[in-house]
FIDRENVO-100155 format. One line per 5 residues: number of its first residue (from 1); their letters; for each residue y, x, z of C-alpha. Coordinates in nm, 4 decimals, decimal comma, padded with zeros to 6 digits, m for minus. Layout:
residues N
NUM> a> Y X Z; ...
***
This chain:
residues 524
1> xxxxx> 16,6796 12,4442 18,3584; 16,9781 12,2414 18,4849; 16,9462 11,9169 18,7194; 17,0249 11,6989 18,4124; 16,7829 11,8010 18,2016
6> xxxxx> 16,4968 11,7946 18,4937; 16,5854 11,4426 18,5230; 16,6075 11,3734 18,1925; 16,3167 11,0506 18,1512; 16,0194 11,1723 17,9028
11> xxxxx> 15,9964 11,0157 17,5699; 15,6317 11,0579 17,5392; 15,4583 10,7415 17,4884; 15,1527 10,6095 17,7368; 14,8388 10,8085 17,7290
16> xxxxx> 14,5394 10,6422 17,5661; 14,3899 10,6129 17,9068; 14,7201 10,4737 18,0329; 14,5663 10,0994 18,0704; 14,2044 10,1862 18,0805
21> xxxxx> 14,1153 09,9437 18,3406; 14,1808 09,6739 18,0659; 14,1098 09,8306 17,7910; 13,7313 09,9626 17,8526; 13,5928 09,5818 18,0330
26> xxxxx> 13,7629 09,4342 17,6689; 13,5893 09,7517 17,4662; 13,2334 09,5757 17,5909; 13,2782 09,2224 17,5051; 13,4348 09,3369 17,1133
31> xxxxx> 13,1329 09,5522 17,1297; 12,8905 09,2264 17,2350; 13,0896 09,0334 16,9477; 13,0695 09,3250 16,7087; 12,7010 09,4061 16,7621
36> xxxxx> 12,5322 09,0857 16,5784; 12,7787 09,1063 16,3516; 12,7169 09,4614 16,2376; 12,3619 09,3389 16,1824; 12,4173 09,0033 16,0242
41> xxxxx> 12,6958 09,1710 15,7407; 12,4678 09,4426 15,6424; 12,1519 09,1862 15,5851; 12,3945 08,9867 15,3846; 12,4742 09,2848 15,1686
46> xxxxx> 12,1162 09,3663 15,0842; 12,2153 09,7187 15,2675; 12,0021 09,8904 15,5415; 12,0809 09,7060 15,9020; 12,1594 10,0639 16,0202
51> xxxxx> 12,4785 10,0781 15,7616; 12,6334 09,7869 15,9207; 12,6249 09,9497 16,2614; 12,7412 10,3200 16,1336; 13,0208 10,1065 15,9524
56> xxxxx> 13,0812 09,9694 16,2921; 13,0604 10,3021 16,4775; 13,3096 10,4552 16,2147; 13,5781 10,1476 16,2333; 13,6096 10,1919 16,6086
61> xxxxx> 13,5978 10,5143 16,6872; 13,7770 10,6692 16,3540; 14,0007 10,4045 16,1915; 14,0796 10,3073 16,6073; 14,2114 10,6845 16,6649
66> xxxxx> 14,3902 10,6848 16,3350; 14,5268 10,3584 16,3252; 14,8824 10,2368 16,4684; 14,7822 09,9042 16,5466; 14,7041 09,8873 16,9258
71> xxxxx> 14,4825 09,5724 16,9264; 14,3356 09,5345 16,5554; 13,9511 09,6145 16,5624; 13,7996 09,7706 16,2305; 13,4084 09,7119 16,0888
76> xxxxx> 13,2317 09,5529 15,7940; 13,3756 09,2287 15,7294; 13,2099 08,9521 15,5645; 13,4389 08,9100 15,3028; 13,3212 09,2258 15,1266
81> xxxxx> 12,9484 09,0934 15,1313; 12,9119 08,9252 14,7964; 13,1151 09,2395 14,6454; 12,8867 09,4821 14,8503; 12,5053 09,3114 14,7290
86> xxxxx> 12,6512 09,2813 14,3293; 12,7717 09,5996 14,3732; 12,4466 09,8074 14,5065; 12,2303 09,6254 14,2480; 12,4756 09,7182 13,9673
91> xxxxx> 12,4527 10,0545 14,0340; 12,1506 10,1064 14,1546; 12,0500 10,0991 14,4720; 12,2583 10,2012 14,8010; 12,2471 10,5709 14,7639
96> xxxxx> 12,4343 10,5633 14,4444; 12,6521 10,2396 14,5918; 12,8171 10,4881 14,8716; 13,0282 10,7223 14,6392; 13,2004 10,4208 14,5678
101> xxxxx> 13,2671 10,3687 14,9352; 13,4061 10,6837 14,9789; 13,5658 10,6974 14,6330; 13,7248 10,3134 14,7923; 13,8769 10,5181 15,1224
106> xxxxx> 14,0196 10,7571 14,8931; 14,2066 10,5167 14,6694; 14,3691 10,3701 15,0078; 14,4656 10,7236 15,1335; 14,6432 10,7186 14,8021
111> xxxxx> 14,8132 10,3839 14,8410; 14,9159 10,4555 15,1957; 15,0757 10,7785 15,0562; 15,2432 10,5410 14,8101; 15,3908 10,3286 15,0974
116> xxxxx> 15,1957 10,0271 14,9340; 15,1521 09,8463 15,2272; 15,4621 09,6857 15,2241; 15,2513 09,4152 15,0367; 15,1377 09,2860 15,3662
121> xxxxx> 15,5187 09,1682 15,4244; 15,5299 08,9795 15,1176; 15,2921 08,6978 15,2643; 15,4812 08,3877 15,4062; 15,3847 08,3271 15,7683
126> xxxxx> 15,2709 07,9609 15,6831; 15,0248 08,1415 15,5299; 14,9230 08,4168 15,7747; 14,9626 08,1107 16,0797; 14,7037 07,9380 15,8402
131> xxxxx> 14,4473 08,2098 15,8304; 14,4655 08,2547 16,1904; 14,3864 07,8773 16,2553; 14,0713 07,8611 15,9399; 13,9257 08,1309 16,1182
136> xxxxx> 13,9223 07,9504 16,4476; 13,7884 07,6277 16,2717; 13,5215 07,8751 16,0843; 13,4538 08,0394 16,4196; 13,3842 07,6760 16,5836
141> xxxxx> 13,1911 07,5575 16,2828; 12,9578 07,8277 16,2217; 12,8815 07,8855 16,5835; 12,7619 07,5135 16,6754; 12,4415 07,5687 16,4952
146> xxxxx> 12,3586 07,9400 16,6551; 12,4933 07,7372 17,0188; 12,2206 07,5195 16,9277; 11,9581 07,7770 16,8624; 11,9498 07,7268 16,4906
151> xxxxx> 11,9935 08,0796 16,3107; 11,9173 07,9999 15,9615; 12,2688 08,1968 15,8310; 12,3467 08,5376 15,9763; 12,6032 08,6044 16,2581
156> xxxxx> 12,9480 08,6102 16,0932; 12,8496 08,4243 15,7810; 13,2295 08,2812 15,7176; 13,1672 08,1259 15,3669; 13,1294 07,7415 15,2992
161> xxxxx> 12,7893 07,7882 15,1209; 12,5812 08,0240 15,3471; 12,2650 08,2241 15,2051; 12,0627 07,9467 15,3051; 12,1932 07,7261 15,0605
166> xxxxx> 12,3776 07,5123 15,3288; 12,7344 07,4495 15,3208; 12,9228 07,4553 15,6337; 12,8677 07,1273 15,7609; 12,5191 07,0772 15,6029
171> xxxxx> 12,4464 07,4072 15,8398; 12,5609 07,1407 16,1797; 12,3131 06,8455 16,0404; 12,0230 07,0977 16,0165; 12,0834 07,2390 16,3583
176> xxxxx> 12,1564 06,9243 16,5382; 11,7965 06,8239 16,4468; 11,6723 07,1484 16,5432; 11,8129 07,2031 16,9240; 11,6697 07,4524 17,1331
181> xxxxx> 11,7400 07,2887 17,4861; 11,7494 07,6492 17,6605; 11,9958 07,7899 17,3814; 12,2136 07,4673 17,4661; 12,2231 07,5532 17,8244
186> xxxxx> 12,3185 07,9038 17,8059; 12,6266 07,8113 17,5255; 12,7537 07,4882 17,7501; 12,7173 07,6840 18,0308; 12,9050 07,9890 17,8952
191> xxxxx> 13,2261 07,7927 17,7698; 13,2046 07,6061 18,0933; 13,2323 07,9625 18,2833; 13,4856 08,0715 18,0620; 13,7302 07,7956 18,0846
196> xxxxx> 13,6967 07,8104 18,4753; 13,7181 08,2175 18,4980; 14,1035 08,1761 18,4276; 14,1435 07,9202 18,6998; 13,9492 08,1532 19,0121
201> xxxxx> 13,9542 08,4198 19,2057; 13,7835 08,5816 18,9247; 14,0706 08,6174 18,7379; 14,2090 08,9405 18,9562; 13,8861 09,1376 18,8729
206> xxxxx> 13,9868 09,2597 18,5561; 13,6584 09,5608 18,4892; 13,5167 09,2496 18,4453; 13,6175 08,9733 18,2639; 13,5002 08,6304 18,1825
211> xxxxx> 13,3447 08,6961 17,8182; 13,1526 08,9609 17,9910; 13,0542 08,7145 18,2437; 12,9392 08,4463 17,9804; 12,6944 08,7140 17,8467
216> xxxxx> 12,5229 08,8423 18,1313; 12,5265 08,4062 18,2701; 12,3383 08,3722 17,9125; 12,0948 08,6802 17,9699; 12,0400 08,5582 18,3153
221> xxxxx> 11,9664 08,1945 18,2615; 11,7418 08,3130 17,9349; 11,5227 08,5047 18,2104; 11,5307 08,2472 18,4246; 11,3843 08,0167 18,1670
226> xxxxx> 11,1354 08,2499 18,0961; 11,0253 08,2725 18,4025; 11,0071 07,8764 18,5253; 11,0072 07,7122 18,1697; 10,9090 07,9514 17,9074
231> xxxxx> 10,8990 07,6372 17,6832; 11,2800 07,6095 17,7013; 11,3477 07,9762 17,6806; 11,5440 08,1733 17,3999; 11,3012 08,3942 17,1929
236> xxxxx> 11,2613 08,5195 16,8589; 11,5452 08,5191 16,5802; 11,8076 08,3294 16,8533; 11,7662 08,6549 17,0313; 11,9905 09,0242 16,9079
241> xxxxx> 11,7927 09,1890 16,6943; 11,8790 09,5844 16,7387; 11,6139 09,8343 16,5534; 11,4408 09,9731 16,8539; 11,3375 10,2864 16,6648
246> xxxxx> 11,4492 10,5667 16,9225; 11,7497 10,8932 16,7997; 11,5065 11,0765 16,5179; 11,3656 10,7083 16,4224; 11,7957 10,6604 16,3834
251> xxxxx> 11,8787 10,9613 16,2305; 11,5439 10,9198 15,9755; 11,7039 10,6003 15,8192; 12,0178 10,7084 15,7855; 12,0993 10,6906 15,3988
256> xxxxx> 12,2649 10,9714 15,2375; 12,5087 10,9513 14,9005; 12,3440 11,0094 14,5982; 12,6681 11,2191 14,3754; 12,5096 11,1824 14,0645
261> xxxxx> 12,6823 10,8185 14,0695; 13,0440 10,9650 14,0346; 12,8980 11,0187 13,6354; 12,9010 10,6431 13,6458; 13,1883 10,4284 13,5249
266> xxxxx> 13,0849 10,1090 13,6710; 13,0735 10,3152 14,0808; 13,4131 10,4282 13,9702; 13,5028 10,0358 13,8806; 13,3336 09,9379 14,1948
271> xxxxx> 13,5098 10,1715 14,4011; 13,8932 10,0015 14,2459; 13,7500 09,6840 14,3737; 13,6492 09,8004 14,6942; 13,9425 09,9744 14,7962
276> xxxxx> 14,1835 09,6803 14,6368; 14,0017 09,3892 14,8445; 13,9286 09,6076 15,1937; 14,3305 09,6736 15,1672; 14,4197 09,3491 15,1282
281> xxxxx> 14,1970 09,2382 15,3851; 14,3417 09,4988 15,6457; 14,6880 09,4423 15,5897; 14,5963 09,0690 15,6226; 14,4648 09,0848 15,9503
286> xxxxx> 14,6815 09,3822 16,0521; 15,0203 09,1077 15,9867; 14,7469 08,8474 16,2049; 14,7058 09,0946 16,4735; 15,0568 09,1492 16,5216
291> xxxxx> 15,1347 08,7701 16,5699; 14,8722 08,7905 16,8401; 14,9778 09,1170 17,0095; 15,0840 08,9929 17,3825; 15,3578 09,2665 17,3446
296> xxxxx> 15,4397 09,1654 16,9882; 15,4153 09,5346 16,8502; 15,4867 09,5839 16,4924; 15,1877 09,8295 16,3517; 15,2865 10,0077 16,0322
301> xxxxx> 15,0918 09,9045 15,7342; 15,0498 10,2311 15,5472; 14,9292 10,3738 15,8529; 14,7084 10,1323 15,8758; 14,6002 10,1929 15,4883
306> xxxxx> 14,5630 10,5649 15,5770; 14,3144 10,4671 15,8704; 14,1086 10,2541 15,6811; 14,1009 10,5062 15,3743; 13,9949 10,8067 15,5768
311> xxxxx> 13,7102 10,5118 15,7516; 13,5314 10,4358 15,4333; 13,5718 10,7600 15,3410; 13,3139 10,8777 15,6808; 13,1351 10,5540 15,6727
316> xxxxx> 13,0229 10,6336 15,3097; 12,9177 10,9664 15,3895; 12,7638 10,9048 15,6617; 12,5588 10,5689 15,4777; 12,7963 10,3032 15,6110
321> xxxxx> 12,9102 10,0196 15,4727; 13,3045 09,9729 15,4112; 13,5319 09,8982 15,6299; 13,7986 09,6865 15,7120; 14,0407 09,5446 15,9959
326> xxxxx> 13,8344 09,2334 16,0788; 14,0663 08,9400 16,2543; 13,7440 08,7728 16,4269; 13,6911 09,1308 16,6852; 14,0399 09,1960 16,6941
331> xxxxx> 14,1139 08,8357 16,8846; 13,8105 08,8733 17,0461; 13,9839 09,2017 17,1641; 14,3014 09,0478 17,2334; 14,1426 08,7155 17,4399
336> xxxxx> 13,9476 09,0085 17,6580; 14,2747 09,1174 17,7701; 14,2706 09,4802 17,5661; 14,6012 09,6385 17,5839; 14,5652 09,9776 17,3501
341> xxxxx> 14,3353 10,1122 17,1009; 14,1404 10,2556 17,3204; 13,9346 09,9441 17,3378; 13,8743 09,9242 16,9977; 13,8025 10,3106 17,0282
346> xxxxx> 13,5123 10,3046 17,3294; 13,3910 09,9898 17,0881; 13,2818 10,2309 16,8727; 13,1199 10,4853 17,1521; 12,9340 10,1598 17,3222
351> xxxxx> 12,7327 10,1018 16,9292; 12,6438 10,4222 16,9259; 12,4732 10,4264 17,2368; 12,3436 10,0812 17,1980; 12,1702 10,1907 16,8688
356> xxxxx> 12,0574 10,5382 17,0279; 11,9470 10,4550 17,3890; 11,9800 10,0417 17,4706; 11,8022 09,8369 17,2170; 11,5352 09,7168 17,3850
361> xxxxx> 11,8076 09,5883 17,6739; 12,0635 09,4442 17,4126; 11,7610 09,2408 17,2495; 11,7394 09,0355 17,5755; 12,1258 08,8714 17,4522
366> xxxxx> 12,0999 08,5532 17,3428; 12,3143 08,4523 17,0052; 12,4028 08,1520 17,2298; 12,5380 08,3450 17,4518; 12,7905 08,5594 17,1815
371> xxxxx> 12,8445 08,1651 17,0220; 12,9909 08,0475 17,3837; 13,2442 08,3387 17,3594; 13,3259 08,3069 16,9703; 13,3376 07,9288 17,0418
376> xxxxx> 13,6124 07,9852 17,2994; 13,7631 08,2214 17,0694; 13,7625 07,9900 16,7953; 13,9686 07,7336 16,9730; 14,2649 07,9934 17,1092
381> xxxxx> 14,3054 08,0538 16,7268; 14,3412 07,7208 16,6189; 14,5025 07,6043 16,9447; 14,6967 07,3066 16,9155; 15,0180 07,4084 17,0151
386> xxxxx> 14,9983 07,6086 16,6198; 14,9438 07,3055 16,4727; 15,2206 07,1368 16,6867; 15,4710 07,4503 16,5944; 15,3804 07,4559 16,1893
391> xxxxx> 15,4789 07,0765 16,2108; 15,7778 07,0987 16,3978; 15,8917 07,3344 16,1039; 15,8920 07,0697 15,8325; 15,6867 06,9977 15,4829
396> xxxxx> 15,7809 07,2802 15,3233; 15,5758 07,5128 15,5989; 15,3448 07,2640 15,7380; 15,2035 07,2056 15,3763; 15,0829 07,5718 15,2796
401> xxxxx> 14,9839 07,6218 15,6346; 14,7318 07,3308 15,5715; 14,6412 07,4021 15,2479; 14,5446 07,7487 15,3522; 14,3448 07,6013 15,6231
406> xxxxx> 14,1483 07,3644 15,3756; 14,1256 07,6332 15,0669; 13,9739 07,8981 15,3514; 13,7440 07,6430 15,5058; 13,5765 07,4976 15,1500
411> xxxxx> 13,5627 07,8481 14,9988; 13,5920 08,1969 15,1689; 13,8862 08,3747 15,3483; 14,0357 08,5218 15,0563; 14,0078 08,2601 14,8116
416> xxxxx> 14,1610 08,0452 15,0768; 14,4681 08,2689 15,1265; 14,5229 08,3182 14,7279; 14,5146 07,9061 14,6729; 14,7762 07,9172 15,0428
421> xxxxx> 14,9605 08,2036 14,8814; 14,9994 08,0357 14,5355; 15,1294 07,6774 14,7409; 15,3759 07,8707 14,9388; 15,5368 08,0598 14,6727
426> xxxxx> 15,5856 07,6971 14,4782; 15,7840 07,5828 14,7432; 15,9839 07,8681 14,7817; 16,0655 07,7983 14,3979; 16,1681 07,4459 14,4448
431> xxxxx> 16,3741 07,5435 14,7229; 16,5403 07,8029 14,4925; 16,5420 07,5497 14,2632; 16,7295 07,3230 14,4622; 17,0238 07,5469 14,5461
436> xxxxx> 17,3436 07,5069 14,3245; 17,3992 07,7503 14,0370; 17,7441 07,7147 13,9963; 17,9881 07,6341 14,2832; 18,2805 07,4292 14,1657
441> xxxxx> 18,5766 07,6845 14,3342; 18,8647 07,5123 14,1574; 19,0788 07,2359 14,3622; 19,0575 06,8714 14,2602; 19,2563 06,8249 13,9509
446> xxxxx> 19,3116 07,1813 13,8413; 19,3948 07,2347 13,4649; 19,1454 07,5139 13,4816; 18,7943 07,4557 13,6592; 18,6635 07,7346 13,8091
451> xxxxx> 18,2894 07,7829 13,9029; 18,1285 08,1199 14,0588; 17,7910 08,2303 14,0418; 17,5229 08,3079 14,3038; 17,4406 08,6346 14,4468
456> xxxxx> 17,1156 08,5968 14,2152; 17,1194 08,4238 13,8763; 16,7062 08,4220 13,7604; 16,5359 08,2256 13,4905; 16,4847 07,9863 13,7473
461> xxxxx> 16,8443 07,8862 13,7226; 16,8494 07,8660 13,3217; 16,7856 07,5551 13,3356; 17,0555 07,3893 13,5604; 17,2911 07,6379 13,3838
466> xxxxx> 17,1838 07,4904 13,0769; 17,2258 07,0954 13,2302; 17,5744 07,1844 13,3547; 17,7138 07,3167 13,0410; 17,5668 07,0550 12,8108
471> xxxxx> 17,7518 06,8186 13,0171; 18,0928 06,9633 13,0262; 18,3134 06,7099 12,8196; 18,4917 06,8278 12,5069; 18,8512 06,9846 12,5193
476> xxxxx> 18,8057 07,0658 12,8983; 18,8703 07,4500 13,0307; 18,6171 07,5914 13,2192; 18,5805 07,9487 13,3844; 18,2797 08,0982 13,5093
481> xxxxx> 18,2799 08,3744 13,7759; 17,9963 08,6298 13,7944; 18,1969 08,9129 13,9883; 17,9988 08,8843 14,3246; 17,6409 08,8355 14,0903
486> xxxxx> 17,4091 09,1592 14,1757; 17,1654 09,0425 13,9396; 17,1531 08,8781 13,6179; 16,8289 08,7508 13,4294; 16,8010 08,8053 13,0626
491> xxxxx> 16,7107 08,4210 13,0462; 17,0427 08,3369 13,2639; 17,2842 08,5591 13,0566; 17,1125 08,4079 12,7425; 17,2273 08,0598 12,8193
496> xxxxx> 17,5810 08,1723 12,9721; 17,6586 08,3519 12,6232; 17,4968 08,1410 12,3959; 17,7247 07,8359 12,4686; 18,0410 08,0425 12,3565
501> xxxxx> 17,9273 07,8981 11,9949; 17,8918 07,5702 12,1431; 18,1788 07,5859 12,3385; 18,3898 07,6674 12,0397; 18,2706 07,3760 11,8133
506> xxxxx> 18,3443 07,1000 12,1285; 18,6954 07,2736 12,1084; 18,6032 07,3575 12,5201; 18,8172 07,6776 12,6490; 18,5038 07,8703 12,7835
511> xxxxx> 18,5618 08,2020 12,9721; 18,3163 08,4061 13,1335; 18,4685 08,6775 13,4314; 18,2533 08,9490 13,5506; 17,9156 08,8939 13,3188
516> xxxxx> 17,7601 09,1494 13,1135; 17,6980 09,1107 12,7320; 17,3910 09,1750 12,6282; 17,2438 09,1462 12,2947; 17,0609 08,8299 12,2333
521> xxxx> 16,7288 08,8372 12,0920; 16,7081 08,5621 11,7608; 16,4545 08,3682 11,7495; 16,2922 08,4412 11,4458
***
């Protein structure tokens, strides 16, 4: 081997245990945030509690080895709930609903294979900047009451009416006439320590940072309380609620797939939606993740696909509910200072021991205590230098980013980004709109006027095209120039040609360069 090629640098990328020392202190606190939330989605669905944490399992430890995306945490995600509990009692129970899981994964295995993730590039980044700062709002929101030690919704409830019946803020006047001094004390106290843990010593100990810290404060002060002032002390519902049922109690309740669904059209129908929505939802909070990556790293989206597809596919095998890349862990990830997906991996490895060995520990956690850190997550999302930088940008991106907001806030995260999605593409229309049609080319004067055509010419321009001629005054000559047009709408070329009769009776010299003919279609 010569010297040149000895010292030739390596092109192998970092091992997954390159940053460790970040990665596995930010693993526990996604797996603190994840835990609840686990629970919480699956007794939304009407699915076993057990799914939601084998859905958990699968989304770190298989979609986070799969997946490209070095930050983006995968699990069940609360916008599949209302899909998930129609869908079981459609088909009949959750046996028969997990073919349709796994029947979900397969359909994005397909789509990744199809490149169709380029979709995710197709939303405007008013919108994605949006998402990122209603789900700091929600996070805010919905965590006030569980701060307060009112539980009434589940952890990670994100629509505006929650299962209790509550909307949003009707959630906040219930609690605040509930308050549970001790679960007060261990939230206020928790925000406190984590605003301050940036600003200390603290900071340089990075196997354990200041989420981390906010949990075991909360556990701490919780035992405390129940020690001096059990009166004051978290208990009950406001507490982590594992199933303390020991490995065979675990591997007992595991649910298994009933395959006599797949002879069921409406599983096979359930499956389309499943896979459709979990997609979109990934690549949604893959394009978010990416805007939050420290490092700015660009994950590919039908890698991405691929990972969740072959995730569902295990989590319905194994009785899991789906999956999805959920944006609420993944910032969690990212504020805990996680550099690689080896966070989002050991995630995975810390709920399985959690549900196999630690229950009865874990049970001791306080909700306040996970509010404090969503709480702080909340406002990094929605921070106000976002707001400040959408502005700056002018109407036409500071309006869909607020919509988006709004429409996510009053109805769920989807619905929210389909009513942002709908407002951003209108103004990308009326700024098409705006732009000329025809440039007059032509000096002042000139016997002949001369106009040229746009790179584009769309239906959206048939209607200036149609303005413009109208107007031309009788006798005059007029070219139009399409040579350096790359594409012509049928509506376009059907106003350009159609004036040649009108043209001809207002005695106008009308020449068309460079545009196609193309039979017109009569109107009766």
């Amino acid at each position: 081997m010569s010297t040149a090629q000895a010292a030739a640098p390596s092109t192998a990328g970092p091992t997954l245990f390159a940053s460790w020392r970040d990665d596995i202190p930010a693993s526990v606190v996604v797996f603190l945030v994840a835990l609840p939330l686990c629970l919480g989605v699956a007794l939304a669905s009407g699915a076993p509690l057990l799914s939601g944490v084998i859905a958990g399992i699968v989304g770190g430890i298989a979609v986070g080895a799969v997946s490209g995306s070095a930050l983006m945490v995968s699990g069940p995600a609360a916008g599949l709930t209302a899909i998930v509990l129609a869908g079981i009692a459609q088909v009949g129970g959750f046996p028969r609903f997990l073919p349709a899981v796994i029947l979900a994964g397969l359909l994005q295995v397909i789509l990744s294979a199809a490149r169709a993730g380029v979709i995710g590039y197709y939303f405007p980044s008013a919108v994605i900047k949006g998402m990122l700062a209603a789900i700091g709002l929600t996070l805010i929101l919905k965590q006030i009451p569980h701060a307060v030690g009112y539980d009434a919704d589940y952890e990670g409830d994100f629509a505006f009416v929650g299962p209790s019946g509550e909307n949003t803020f009707g959630a906040i006047g219930s609690a605040l006439q509930q308050v549970q001094p001790g679960a007060i004390a261990v939230a206020l106290l928790g925000v406190a320590l984590m605003i301050w843990w940036p600003r200390s010593p603290m900071k340089k100990v990075k196997l354990f940072p200041a989420p981390l810290a906010a949990v075991a404060l909360g556990v701490g002060v919780n035992e405390l309380l129940m020690a001096l002032e059990p009166s004051f002390a978290i208990r009950g519902t406001h507490l982590v609620s594992l199933p303390t049922t020991g490995v065979s109690g675990v591997l007992s309740q595991i649910a298994r797939p009933d395959w006599t669904a797949l002879g069921d059209t409406q599983v096979w129908m359930l499956a389309a939606t499943l896979g459709i929505v979990a997609s979109l939802e990934s690549l949604l909070s893959l394009e978010a993740t990416n805007k939050l990556d420290p490092a700015k790293r660009d994950a590919s989206a039908n890698r991405e696909l691929l990972a969740q597809g072959i995730g569902n596919m295990l989590s319905g095998f194994f009785g899991g509910l789906p999956v999805t890349g959920v944006i609420v862990r993944s910032s969690a990830n990212v504020d805990a200072g996680a550099r690689s997906r080896l966070s989002a991996i050991a995630h995975g490895v810390w709920l399985v021991i959690a549900v196999l060995a630690l229950a009865t520990l874990l049970n001791r956690i306080p909700l306040a205590a996970l509010a404090s850190v969503l709480l702080v997550t909340g406002f990094k999302l929605t921070t106000p230098a976002l707001w400040k930088s959408a502005w700056r940008l002018g109407w036409s991106h500071f309006i869909p980013f607020a919509i988006t907001i709004v429409a996510i806030l009053l109805t769920d995260l989807l619905k929210g980004i389909g009513v942002g999605l709908v407002i951003g593409i209108g103004f990308i229309i009326a700024e098409h709109m705006r732009n000329p049609v025809l440039t007059k080319v032509s000096p002042p004067g000139a016997i002949l006027t001369r106009y040229t055509l746009p790179d584009q010419v769309t239906f959206l321009s048939k209607l200036k095209l149609v303005q413009l001629l109208e107007s031309l005054p009788p006798g005059c000559r007029v070219e139009i120039d399409g040579r350096k047009t790359t594409r012509f709408d049928y509506d376009a070329l059907e106003a350009l040609l159609s004036f040649r009769e009108t043209a001809r009776d207002r005695n106008i010299d009308y020449r068309l360069v460079g545009i196609p003919e193309t039979d017109l279609t009569p109107a009766h």
